[in-house]
C-alpha positions in Angstrom: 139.0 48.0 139.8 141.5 49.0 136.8 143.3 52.6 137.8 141.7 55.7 135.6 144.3 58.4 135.5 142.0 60.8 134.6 139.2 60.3 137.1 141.9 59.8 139.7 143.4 63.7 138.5 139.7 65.1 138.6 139.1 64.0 141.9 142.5 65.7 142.8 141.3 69.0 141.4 138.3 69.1 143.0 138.9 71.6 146.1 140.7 74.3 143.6 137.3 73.6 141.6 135.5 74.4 144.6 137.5 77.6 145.3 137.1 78.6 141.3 133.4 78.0 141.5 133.1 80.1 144.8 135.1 83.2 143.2 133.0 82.9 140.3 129.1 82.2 141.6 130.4 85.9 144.2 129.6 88.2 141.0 126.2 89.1 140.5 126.5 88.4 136.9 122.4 89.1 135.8 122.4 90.8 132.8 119.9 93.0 133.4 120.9 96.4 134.8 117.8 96.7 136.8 118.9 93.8 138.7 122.2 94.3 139.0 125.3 96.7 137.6 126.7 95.8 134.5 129.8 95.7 136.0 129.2 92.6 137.8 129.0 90.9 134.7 132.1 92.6 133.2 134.2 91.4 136.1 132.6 87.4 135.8 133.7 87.9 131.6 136.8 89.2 132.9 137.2 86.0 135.4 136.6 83.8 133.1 138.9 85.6 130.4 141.8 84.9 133.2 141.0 81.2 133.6 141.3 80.5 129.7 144.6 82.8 129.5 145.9 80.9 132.6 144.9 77.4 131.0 147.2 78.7 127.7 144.6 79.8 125.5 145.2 81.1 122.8 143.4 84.1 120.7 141.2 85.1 124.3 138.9 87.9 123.7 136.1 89.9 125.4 133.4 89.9 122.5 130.8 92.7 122.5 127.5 91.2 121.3 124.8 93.2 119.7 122.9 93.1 122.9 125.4 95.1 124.9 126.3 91.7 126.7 130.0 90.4 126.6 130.7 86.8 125.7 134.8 85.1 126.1 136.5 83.1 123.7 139.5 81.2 123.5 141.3 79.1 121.7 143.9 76.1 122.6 145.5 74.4 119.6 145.8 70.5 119.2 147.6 68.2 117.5 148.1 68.6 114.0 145.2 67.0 111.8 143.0 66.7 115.2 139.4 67.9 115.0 138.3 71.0 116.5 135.5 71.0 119.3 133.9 73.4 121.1 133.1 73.8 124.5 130.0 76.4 125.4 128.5 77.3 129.3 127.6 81.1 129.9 128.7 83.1 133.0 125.0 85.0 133.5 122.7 83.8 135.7 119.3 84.3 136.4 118.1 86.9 139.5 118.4 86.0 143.0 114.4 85.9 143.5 113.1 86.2 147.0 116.4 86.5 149.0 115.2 85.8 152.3 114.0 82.5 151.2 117.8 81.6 150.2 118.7 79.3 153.4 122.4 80.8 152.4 123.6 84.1 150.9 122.7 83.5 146.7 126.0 84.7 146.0 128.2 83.1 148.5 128.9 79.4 147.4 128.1 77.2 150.7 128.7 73.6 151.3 126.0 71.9 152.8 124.2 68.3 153.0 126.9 67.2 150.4 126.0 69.4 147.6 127.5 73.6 146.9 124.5 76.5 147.1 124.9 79.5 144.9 123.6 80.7 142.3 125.0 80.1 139.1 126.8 77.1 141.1 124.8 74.5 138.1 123.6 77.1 135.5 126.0 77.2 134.3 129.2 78.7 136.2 129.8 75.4 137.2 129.8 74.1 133.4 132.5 76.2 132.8 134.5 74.8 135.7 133.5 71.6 134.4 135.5 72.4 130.9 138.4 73.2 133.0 138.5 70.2 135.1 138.1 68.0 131.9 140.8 70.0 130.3 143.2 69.9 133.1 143.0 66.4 133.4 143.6 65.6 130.0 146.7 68.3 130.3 148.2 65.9 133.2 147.8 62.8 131.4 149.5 62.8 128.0 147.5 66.3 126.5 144.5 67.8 125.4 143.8 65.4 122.3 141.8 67.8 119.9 142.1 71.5 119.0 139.8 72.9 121.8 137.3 76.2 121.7 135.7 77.9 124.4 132.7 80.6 124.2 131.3 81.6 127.6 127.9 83.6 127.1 127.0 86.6 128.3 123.2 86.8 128.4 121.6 83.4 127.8 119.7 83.7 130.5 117.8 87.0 128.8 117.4 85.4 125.6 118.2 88.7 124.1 120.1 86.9 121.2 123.3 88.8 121.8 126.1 85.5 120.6 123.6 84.1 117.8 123.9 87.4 116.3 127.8 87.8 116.8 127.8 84.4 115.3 126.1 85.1 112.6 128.6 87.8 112.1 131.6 86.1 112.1 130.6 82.4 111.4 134.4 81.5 110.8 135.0 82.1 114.6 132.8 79.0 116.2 133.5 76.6 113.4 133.6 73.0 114.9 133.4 69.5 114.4 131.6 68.7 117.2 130.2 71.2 119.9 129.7 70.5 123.7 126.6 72.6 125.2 127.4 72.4 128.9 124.0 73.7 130.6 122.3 70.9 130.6 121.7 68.2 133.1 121.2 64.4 134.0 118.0 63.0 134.4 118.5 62.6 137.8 121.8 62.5 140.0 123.9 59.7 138.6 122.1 58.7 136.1 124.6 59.8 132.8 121.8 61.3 130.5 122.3 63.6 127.1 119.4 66.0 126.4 117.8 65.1 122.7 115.3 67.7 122.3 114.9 71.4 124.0 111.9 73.7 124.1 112.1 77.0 122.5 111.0 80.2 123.9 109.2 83.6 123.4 109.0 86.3 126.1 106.7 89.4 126.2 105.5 91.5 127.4 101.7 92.7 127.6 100.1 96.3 128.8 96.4 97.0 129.1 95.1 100.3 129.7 91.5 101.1 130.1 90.9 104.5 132.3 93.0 107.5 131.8 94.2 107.3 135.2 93.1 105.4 138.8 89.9 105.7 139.7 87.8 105.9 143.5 86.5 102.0 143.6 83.6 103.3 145.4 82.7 106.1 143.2 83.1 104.2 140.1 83.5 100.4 141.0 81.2 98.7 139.0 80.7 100.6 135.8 84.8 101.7 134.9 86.7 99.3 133.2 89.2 97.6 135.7 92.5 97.0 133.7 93.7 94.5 136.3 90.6 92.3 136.0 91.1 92.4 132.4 94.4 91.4 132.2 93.9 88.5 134.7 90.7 87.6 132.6 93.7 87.4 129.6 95.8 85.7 131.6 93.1 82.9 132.1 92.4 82.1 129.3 96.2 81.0 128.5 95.3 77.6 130.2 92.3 75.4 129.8 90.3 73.8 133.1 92.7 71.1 133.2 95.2 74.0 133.7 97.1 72.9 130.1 98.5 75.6 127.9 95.7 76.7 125.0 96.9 79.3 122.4 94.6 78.6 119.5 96.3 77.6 116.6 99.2 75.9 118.6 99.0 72.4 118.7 99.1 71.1 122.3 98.9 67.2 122.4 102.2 66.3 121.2 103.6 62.7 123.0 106.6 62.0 124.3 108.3 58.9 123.6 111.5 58.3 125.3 112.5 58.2 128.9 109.4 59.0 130.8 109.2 60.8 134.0 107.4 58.9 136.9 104.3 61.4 138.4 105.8 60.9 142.2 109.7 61.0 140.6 108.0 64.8 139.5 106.2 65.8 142.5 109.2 65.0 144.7 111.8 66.8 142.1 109.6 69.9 141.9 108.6 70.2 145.5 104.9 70.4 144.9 102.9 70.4 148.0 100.9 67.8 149.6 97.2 67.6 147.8 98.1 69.8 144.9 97.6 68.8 141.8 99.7 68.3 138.8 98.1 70.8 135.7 97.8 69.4 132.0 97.3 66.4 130.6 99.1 63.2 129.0 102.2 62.0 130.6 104.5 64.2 132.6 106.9 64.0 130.1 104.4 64.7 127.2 103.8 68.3 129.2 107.0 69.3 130.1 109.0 67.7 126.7 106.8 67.3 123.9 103.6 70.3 124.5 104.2 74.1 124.8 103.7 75.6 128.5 102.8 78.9 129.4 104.3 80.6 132.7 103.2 84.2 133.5 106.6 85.3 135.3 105.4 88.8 136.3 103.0 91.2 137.1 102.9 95.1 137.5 99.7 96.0 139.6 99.7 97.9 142.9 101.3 96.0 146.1 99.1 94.7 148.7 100.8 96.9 151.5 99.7 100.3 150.7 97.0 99.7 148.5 94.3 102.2 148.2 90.2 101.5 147.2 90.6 102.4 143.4 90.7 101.1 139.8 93.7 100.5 138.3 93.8 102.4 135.2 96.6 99.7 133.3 98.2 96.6 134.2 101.1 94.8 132.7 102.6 91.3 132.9 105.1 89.3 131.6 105.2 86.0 129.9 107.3 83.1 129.0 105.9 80.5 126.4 107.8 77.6 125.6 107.3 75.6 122.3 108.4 72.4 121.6 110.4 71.2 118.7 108.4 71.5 115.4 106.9 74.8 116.1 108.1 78.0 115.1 109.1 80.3 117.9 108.2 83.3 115.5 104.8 82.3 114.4 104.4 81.2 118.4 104.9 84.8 119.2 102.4 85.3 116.4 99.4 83.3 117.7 100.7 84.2 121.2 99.4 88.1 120.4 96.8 87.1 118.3 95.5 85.1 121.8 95.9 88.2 123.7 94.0 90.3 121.4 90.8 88.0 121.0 90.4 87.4 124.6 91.0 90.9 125.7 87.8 92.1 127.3 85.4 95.4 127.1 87.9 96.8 124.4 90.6 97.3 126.1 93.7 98.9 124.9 96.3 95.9 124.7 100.1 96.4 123.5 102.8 94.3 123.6 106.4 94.3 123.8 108.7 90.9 122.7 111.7 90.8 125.2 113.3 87.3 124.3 113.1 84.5 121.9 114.7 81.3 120.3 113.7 78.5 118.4 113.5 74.7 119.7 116.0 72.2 119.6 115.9 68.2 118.3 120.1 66.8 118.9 120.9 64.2 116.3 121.8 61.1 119.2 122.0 58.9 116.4 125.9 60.8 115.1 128.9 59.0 116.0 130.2 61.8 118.4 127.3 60.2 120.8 129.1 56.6 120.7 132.3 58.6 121.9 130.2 60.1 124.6 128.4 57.1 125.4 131.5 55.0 126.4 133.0 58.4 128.0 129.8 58.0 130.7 130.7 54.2 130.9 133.6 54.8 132.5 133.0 57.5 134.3 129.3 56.0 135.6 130.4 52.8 136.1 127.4 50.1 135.8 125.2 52.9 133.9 124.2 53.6 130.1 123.7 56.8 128.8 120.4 57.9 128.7 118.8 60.5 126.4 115.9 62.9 127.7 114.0 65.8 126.7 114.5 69.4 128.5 112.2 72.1 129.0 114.4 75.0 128.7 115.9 77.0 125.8 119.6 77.4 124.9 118.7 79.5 121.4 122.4 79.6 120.7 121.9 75.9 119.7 119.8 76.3 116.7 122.1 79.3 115.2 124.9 76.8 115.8 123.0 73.9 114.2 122.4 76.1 111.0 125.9 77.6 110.6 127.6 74.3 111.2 125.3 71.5 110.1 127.8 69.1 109.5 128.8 70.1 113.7 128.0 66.9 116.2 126.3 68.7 119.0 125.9 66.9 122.1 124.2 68.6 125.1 125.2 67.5 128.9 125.8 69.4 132.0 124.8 69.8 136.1 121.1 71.0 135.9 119.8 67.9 137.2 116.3 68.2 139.3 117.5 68.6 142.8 120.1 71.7 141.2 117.0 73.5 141.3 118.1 76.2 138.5 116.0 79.2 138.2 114.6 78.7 141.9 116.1 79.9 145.3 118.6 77.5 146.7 120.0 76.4 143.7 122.8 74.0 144.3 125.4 71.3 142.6 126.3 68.1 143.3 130.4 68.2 143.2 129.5 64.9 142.4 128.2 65.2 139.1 130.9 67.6 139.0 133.6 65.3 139.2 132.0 62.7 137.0 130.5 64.5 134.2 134.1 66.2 134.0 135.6 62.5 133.9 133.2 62.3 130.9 134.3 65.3 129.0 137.3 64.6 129.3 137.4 60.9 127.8 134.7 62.2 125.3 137.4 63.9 123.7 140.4 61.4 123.5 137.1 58.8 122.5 136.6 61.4 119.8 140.2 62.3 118.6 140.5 58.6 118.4 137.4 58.0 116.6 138.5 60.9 114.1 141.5 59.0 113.1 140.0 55.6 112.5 
């Protein structure tokens, strides 16, 4: 097998990756104060700030967002005349959930069966470390072959809109001729895979109140308007008896025709128990790709332990909608409340509140920045082709990237494959994919520079 000085320098780096990634998954980085102090995340911002400076960056800088969230940019200059690309992941992660379920601390990075547990360890701290290795490899073999920028998010997680904003602001600061979105994933552990398409999303938040306050079950139960049985009724009627998403007005048979998604592939990747069945209809990729899916994330009602015989007097939940690409997350939101007002039962009072939104993505795989990448996964998958799939989450920042830059190659990659199990307990990495998808980076961009000067 012909030597690959690069791959063979990743591979080197790999145990001060796995230190890095360890001192970054320790901060508790949520952005969301009732989760955790802000100051975790000001300490991960500051982390990362170190790295770039460390790595020579130039220009480094803690930006204050709009959303009170702090994002990190840096710049490293490249040869004269080379293109510019930028390099995105986000430091924020997602609450720890149920920690006794965690088989390891969430915020302890712990080796076992061959993969790294923490959270944040795939989405995305570890596509930031990923950036670094790709970097440093290219720094011990000859240089870092384009000009090179660097924005770590803040709050992606939230979908507050925080960096689209600051963007939007000062569009001069992410300019770019092509754009790397690391918080992605393969398709499945060594399988090389680019993400084509992305869901958007809208978050709210919705409050019924029917009784002026809590009411005896006994004395009452029966004839007083339960708030919690309304809202559950409103929560029903999100999905039909098939259990797919219906919000009338929002188209919800769309097909998916790429790379398809095997049912058992599914039920294995998402742990779903024996017996149980899958909700929706059409393929597996048509439902999680292609149709909008509706996920109620939250509930306010009274706790089983110490619940008392009486009528709750309001109720509140939280939901996440995701829409594919073609729709509008804004008129989503729309028919989203318009849903929630027709089925709300008995007159109820119903308010809501929008916490998060952003608008669907559809990558361009046919641009020439994709050739670069696909022979960068050649070579760093050997025997394996790039593949392209959809992916049911959101990265908003895409879209406002997309419209400021149009003429911006963006390519979307990273370590969110199935078995990372992002947004879950035990969430892990494969230092795997690690190492190769850094391999891949990092040939992207001599592939790239070189293509740039043909």
């Amino acid at each position: 097998m012909t030597a690959n000085p690069i791959a063979e320098t990743v591979a080197s780096l790999m145990p001060r990756a796995q230190a890095e990634l360890t001192e970054l998954v320790a901060f508790q980085s949520v952005a969301d104060e009732a989760v955790a102090p802000r100051s975790e995340c000001e300490a991960a911002a500051a982390w990362v700030a170190g790295a770039l400076r460390d790595e020579g960056f130039q220009d480094v800088a803690l930006l204050d967002t709009p959303d009170g969230s702090q994002s990190v940019y840096g710049y490293l200059p490249g040869p004269a005349d080379a293109p510019t690309v930028l390099l995105y992941a986000h430091y924020d992660v997602q609450p720890m959930l149920d920690e006794s379920a965690w088989l390891s601390p969430p915020f302890e990075l712990t080796e076992r069966d061959g993969r790294w547990y923490g959270r944040g360890a795939a989405d995305c701290k570890g596509g930031f470390i990923m950036h670094l290795l790709a970097l440093r490899a290219l720094k011990a073999n000859g240089g870092v072959p384009v000009s090179v920028k660097v924005i770590v998010e803040g709050s992606e997680e939230q979908g507050t809109g925080g960096l689209e904003r600051y963007a939007e602001a000062h569009p001069e600061l992410l300019t770019a001729d092509a754009i790397v979105i690391g918080d992605t994933g393969n398709f499945r552990v060594g399988l090389p895979t680019v993400t084509a398409t992305l869901r958007g999303m809208t978050m709210i938040r919705v409050r019924i109140d029917t009784l002026e306050g809590n009411l005896h079950s006994g004395q009452f139960g029966g004839a007083a308007p339960d708030a919690l049985a309304a809202l559950i009724r409103v929560l029903d009627s999100l999905r039909d008896e098939s259990g797919q998403t219906v919000v009338e007005g929002l188209a919800a048979d769309s097909a998916w025709e790429g790379l398809q998604y095997p049912e058992d592939e599914f039920r294995k990747d998402a742990k779903v128990l024996d017996g149980v069945g899958l909700p929706g209809a059409g393929t597996v990729a048509d439902r999680i790709w292609a149709r909008p899916a509706v996920t109620v994330i939250g509930i306010d009602c009274h706790p089983v332990a110490g619940a008392t015989p009486s009528i709750p007097a309001s109720a509140r939940a939280q939901i996440s909608l995701r829409v594919p690409p073609g729709v509008d997350a804004a008129e989503a939101t729309k028919l989203l409340f318009a849903h929630i007002e027709k089925h709300t039962p008995w007159n109820a009072r119903v308010s809501f509140e929008q916490v998060g939104q952003g608008q669907p993505f559809r990558a361009d795989i046919t641009s020439p920045a994709y050739t670069s990448m696909a022979e960068a996964m050649r070579i760093a998958y050997p025997g394996e082709e790039m593949q392209s799939s959809g992916m049911g989450g959101s990265i908003p920042l895409c879209n406002t990237l997309a419209a400021l830059y149009p003429q911006a190659e963006i390519l979307l990659i990273g370590l969110s494959e199935p078995e990372a199990q992002i947004h879950a307990v035990n969430e892990s990495v494969s230092p795997q994919e690690l190492e190769r998808l850094s391999v891949a980076e990092a040939h992207f961009l001599v592939n790239y520079a070189a293509s740039k000067q043909a």
